[in-house]
Gaussian input, Z-matrix of N, CA and C with variables (Angstrom, degrees):
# hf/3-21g

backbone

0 1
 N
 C     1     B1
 C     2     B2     1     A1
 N     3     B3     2     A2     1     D1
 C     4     B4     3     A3     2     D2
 C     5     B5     4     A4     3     D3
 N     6     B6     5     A5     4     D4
 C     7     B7     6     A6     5     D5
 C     8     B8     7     A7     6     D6
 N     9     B9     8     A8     7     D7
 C    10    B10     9     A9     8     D8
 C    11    B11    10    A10     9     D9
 N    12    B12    11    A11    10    D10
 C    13    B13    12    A12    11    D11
 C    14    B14    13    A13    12    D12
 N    15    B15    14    A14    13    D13
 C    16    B16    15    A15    14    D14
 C    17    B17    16    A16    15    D15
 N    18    B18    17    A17    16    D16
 C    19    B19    18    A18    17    D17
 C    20    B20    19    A19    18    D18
 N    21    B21    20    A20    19    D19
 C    22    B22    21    A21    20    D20
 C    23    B23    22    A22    21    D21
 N    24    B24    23    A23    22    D22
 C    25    B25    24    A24    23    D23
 C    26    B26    25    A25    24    D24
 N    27    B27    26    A26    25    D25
 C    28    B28    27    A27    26    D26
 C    29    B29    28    A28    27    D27
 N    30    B30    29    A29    28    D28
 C    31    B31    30    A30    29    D29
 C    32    B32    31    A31    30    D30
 N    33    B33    32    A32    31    D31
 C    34    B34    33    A33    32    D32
 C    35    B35    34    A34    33    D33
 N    36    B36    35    A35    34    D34
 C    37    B37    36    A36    35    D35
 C    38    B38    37    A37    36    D36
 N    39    B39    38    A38    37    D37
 C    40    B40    39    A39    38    D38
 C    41    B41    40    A40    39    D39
 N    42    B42    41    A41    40    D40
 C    43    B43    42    A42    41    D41
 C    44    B44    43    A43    42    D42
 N    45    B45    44    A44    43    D43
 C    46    B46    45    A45    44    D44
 C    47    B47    46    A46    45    D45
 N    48    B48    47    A47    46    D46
 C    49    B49    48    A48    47    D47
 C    50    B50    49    A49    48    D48
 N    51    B51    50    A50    49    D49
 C    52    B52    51    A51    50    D50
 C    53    B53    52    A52    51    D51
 N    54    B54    53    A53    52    D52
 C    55    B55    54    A54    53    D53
 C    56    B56    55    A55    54    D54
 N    57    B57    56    A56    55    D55
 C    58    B58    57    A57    56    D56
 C    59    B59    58    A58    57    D57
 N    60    B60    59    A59    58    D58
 C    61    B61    60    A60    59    D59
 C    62    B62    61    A61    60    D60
 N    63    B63    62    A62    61    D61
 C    64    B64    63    A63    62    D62
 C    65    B65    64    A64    63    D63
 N    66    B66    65    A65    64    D64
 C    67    B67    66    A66    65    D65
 C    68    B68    67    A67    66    D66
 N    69    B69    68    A68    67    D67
 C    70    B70    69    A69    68    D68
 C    71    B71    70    A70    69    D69
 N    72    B72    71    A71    70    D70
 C    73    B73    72    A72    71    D71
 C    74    B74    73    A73    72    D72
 N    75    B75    74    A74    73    D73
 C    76    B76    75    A75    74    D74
 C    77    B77    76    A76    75    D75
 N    78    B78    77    A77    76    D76
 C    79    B79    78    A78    77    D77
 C    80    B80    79    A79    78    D78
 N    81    B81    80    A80    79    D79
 C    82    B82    81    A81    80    D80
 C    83    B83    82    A82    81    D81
 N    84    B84    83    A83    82    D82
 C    85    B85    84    A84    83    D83
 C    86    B86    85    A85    84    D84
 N    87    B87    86    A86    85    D85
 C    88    B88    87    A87    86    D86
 C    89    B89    88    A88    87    D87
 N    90    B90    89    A89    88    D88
 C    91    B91    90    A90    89    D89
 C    92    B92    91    A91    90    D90
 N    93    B93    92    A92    91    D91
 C    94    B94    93    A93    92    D92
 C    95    B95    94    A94    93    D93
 N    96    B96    95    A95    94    D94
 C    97    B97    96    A96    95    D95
 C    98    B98    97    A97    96    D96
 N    99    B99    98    A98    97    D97
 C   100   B100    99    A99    98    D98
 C   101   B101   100   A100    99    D99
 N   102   B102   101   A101   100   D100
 C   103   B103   102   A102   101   D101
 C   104   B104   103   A103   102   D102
 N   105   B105   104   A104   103   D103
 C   106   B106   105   A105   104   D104
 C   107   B107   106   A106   105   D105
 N   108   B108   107   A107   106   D106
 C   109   B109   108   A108   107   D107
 C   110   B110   109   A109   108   D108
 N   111   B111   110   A110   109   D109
 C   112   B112   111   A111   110   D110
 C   113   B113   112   A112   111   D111
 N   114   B114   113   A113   112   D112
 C   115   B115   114   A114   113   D113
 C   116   B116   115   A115   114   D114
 N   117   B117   116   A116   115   D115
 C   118   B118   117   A117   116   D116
 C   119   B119   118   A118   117   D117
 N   120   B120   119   A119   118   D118
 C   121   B121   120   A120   119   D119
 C   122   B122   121   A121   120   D120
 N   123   B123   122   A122   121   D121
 C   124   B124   123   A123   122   D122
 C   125   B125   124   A124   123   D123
 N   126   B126   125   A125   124   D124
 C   127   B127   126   A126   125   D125
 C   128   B128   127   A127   126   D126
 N   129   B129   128   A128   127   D127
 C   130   B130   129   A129   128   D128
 C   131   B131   130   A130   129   D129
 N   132   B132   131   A131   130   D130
 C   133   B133   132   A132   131   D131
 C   134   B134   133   A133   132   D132
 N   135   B135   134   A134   133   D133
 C   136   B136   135   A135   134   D134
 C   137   B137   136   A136   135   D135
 N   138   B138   137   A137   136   D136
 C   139   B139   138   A138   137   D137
 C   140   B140   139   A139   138   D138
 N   141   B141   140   A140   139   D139
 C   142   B142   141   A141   140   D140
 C   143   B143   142   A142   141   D141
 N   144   B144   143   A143   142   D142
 C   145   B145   144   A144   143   D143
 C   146   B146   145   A145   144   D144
 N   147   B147   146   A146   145   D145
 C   148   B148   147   A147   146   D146
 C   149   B149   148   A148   147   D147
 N   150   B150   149   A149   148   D148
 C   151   B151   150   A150   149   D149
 C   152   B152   151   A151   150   D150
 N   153   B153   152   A152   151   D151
 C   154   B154   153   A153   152   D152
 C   155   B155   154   A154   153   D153
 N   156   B156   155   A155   154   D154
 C   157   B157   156   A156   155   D155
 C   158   B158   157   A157   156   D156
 N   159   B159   158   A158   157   D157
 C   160   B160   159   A159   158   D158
 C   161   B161   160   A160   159   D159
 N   162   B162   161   A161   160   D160
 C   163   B163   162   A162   161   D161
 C   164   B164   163   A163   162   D162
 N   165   B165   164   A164   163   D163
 C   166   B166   165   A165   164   D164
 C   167   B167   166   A166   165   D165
 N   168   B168   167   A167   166   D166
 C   169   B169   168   A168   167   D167
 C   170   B170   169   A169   168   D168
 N   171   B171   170   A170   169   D169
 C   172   B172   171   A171   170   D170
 C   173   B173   172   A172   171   D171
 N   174   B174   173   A173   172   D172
 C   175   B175   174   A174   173   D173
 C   176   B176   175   A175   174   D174
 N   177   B177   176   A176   175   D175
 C   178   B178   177   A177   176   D176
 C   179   B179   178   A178   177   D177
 N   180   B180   179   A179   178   D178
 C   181   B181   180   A180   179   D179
 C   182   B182   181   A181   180   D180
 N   183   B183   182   A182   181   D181
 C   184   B184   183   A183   182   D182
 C   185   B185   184   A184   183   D183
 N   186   B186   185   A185   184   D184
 C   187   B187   186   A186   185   D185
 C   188   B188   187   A187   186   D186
 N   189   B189   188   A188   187   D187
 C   190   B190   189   A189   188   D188
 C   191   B191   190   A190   189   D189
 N   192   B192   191   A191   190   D190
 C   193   B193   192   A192   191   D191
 C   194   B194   193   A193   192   D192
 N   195   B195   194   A194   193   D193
 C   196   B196   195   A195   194   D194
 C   197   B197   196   A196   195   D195
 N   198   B198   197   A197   196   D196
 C   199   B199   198   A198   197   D197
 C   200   B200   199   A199   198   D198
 N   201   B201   200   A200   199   D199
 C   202   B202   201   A201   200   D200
 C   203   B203   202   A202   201   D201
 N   204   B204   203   A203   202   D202
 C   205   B205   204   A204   203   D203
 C   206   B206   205   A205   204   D204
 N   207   B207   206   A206   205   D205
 C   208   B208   207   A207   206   D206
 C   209   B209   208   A208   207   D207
 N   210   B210   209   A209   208   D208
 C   211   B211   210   A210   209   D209
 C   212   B212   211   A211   210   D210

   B1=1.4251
   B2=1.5119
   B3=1.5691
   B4=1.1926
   B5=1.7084
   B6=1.5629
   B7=1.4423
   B8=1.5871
   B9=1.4113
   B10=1.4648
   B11=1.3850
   B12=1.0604
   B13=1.8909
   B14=1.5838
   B15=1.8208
   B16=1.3886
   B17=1.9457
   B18=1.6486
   B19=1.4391
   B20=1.1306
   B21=1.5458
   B22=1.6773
   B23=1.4886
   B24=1.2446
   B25=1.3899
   B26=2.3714
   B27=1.4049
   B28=1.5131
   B29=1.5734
   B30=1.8386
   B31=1.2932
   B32=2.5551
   B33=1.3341
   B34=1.8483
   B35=1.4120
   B36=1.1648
   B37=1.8494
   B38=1.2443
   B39=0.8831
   B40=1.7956
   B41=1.5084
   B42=1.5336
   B43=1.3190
   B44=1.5392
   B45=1.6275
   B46=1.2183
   B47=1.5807
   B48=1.0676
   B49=1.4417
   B50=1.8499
   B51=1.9285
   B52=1.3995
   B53=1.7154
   B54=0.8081
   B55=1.7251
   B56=1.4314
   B57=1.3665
   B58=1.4943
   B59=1.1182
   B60=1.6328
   B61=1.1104
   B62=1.5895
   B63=1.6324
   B64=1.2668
   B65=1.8308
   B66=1.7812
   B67=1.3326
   B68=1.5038
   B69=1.5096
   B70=1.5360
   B71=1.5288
   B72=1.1058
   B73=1.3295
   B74=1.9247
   B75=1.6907
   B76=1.1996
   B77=1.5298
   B78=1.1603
   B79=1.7837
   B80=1.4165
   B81=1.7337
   B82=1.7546
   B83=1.6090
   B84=1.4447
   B85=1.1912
   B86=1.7110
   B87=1.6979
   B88=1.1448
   B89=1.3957
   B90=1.3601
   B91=1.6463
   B92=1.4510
   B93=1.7919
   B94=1.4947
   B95=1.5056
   B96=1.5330
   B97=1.8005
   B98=1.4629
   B99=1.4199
   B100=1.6095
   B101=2.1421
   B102=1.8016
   B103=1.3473
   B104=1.5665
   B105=1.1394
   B106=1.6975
   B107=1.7408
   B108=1.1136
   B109=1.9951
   B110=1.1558
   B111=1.4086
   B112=1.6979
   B113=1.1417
   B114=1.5867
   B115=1.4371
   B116=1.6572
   B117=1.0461
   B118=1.8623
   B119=1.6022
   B120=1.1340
   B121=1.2097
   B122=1.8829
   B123=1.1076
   B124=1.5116
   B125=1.9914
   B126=1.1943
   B127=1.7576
   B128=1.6380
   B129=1.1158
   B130=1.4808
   B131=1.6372
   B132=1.2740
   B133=1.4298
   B134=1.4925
   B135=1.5395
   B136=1.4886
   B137=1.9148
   B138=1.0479
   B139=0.9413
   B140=1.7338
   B141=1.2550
   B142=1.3328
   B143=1.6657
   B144=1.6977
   B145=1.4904
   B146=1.3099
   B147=1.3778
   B148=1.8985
   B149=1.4630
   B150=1.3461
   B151=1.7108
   B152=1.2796
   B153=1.6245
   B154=1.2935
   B155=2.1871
   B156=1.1121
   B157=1.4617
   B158=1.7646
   B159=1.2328
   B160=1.6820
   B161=1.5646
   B162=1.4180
   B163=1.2039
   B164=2.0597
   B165=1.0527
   B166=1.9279
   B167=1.5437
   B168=1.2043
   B169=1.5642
   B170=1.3358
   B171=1.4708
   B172=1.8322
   B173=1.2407
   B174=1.2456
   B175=1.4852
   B176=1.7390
   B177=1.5778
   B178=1.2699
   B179=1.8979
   B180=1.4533
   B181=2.0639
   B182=1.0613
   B183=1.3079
   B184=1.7871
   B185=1.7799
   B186=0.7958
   B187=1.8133
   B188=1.3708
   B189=1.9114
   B190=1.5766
   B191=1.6076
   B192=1.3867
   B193=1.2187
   B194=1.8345
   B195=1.3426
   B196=1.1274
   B197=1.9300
   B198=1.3765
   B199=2.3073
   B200=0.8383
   B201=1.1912
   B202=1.2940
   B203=1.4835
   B204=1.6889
   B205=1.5708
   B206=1.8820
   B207=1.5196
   B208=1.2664
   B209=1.3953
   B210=1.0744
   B211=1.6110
   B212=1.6144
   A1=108.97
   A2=126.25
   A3=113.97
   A4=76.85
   A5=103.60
   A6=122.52
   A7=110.78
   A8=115.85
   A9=121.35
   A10=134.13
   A11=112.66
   A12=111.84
   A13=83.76
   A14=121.86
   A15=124.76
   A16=80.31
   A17=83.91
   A18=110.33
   A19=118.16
   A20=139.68
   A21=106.38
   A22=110.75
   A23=126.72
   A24=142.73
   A25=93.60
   A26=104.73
   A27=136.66
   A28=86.39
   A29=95.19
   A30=121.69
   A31=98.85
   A32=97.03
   A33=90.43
   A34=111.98
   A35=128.84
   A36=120.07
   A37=110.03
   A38=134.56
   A39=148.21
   A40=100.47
   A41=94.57
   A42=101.61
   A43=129.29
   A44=121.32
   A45=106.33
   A46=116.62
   A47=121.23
   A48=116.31
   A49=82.86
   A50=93.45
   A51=105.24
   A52=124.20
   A53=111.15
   A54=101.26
   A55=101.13
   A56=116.56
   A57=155.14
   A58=121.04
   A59=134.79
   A60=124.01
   A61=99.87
   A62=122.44
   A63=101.34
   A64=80.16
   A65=90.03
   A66=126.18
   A67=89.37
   A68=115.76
   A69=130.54
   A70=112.76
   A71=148.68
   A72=142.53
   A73=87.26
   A74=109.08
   A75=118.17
   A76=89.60
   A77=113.15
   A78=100.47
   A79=106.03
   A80=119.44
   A81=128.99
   A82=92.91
   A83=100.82
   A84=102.29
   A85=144.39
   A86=107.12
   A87=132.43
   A88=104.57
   A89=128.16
   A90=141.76
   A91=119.91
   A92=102.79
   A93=96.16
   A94=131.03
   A95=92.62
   A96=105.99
   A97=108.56
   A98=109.03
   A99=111.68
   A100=86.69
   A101=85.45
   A102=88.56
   A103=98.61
   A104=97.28
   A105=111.63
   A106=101.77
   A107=89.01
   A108=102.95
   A109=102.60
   A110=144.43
   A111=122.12
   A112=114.64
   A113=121.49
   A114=133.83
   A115=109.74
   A116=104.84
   A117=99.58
   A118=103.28
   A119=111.44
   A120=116.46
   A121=111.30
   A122=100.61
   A123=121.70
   A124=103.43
   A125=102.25
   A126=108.53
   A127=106.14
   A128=121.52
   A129=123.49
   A130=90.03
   A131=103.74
   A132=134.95
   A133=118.62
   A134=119.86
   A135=111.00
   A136=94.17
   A137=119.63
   A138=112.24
   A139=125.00
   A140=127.23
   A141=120.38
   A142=98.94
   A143=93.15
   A144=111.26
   A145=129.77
   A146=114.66
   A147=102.61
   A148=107.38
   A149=105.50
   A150=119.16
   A151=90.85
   A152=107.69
   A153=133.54
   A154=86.86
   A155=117.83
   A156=105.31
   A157=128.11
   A158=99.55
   A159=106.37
   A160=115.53
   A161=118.84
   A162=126.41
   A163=95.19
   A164=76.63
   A165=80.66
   A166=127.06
   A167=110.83
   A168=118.66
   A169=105.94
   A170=80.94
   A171=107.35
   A172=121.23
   A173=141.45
   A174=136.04
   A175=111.83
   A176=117.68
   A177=113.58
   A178=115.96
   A179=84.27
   A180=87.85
   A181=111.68
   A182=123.19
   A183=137.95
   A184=96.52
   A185=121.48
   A186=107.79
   A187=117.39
   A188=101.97
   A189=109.30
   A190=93.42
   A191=138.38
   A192=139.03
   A193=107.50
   A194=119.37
   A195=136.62
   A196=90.94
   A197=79.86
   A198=86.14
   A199=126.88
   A200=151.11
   A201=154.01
   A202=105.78
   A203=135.34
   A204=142.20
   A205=75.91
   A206=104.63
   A207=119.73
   A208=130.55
   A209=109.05
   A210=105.17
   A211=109.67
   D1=160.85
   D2=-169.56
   D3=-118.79
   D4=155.54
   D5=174.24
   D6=-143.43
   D7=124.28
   D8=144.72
   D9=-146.27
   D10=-173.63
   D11=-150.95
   D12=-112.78
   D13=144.39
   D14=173.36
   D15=-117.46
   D16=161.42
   D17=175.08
   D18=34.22
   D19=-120.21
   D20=-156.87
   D21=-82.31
   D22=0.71
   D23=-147.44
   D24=-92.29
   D25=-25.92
   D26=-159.92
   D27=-37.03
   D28=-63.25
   D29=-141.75
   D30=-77.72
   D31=-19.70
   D32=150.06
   D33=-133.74
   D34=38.10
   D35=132.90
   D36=-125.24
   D37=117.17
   D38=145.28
   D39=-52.04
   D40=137.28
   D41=154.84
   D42=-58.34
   D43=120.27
   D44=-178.55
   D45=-168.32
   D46=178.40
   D47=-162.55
   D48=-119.39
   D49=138.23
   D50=168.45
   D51=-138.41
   D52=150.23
   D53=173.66
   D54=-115.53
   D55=137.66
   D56=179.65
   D57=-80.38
   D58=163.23
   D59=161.55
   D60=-95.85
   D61=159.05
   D62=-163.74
   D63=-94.90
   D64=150.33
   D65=156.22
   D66=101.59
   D67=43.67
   D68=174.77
   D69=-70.42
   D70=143.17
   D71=-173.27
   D72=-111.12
   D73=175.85
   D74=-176.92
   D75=-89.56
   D76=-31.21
   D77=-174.98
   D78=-49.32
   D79=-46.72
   D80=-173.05
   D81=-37.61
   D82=-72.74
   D83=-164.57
   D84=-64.48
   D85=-8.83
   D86=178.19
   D87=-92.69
   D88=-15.10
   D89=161.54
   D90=-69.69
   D91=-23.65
   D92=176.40
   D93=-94.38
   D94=18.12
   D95=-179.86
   D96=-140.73
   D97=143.96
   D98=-148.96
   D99=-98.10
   D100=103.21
   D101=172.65
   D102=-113.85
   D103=125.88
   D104=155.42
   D105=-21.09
   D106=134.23
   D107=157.40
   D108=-71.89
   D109=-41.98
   D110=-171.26
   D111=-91.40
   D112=40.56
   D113=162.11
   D114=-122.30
   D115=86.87
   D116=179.25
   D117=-62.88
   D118=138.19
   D119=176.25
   D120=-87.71
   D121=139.62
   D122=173.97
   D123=-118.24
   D124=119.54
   D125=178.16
   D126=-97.62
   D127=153.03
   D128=161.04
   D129=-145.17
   D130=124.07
   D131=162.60
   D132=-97.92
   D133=88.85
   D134=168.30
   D135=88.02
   D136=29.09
   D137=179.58
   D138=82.53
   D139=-22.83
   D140=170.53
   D141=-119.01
   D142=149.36
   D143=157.39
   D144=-25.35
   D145=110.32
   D146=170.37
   D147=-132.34
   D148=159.53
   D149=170.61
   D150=-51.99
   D151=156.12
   D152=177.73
   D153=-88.79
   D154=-40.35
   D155=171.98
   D156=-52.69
   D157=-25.14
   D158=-179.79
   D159=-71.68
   D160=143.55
   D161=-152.75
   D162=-102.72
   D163=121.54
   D164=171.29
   D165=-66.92
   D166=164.78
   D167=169.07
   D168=-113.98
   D169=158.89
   D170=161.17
   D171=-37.57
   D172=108.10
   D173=173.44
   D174=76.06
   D175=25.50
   D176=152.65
   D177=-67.99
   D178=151.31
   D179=155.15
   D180=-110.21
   D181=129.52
   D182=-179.72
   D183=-97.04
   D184=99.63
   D185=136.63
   D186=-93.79
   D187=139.27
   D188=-161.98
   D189=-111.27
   D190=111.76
   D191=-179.21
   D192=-119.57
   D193=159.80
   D194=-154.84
   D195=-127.77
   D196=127.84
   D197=153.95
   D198=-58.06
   D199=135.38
   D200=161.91
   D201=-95.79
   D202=135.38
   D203=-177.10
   D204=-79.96
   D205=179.13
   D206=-167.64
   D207=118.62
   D208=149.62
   D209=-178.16
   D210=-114.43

């Protein structure tokens, strides 16, 4: 699967290609990069929003993005 982090998230996920164990959840994989706690993570798999509980596939794209407060 390919995974990377947009906006402040950039600077701990690199763009990069990974292999999983199968029946990997996004949590597995959001555990293997040292993100700050005051970045909640937001996942998009394939383009839409998913629980960090849902288990990925083979050859998804994850971008891992963070909230920003703001109006």
């Amino acid at each position: 699967m390919r995974v990377k982090g947009a906006g402040p998230l950039r600077a701990h996920v690199p763009e990069s290609e990974l292999v999983l164990p199968a029946g990997s959840t996004l949590d597995a994989l959001v555990a293997r990069f040292s993100i700050p706690s005051e970045h909640p993570v937001v996942a998009m798999v394939d383009g839409k929003r998913s629980s960090l509980k849902n288990q990925l596939r083979d050859g998804s794209h994850v971008v891992l993005v963070t909230l920003l407060p703001g109006g």
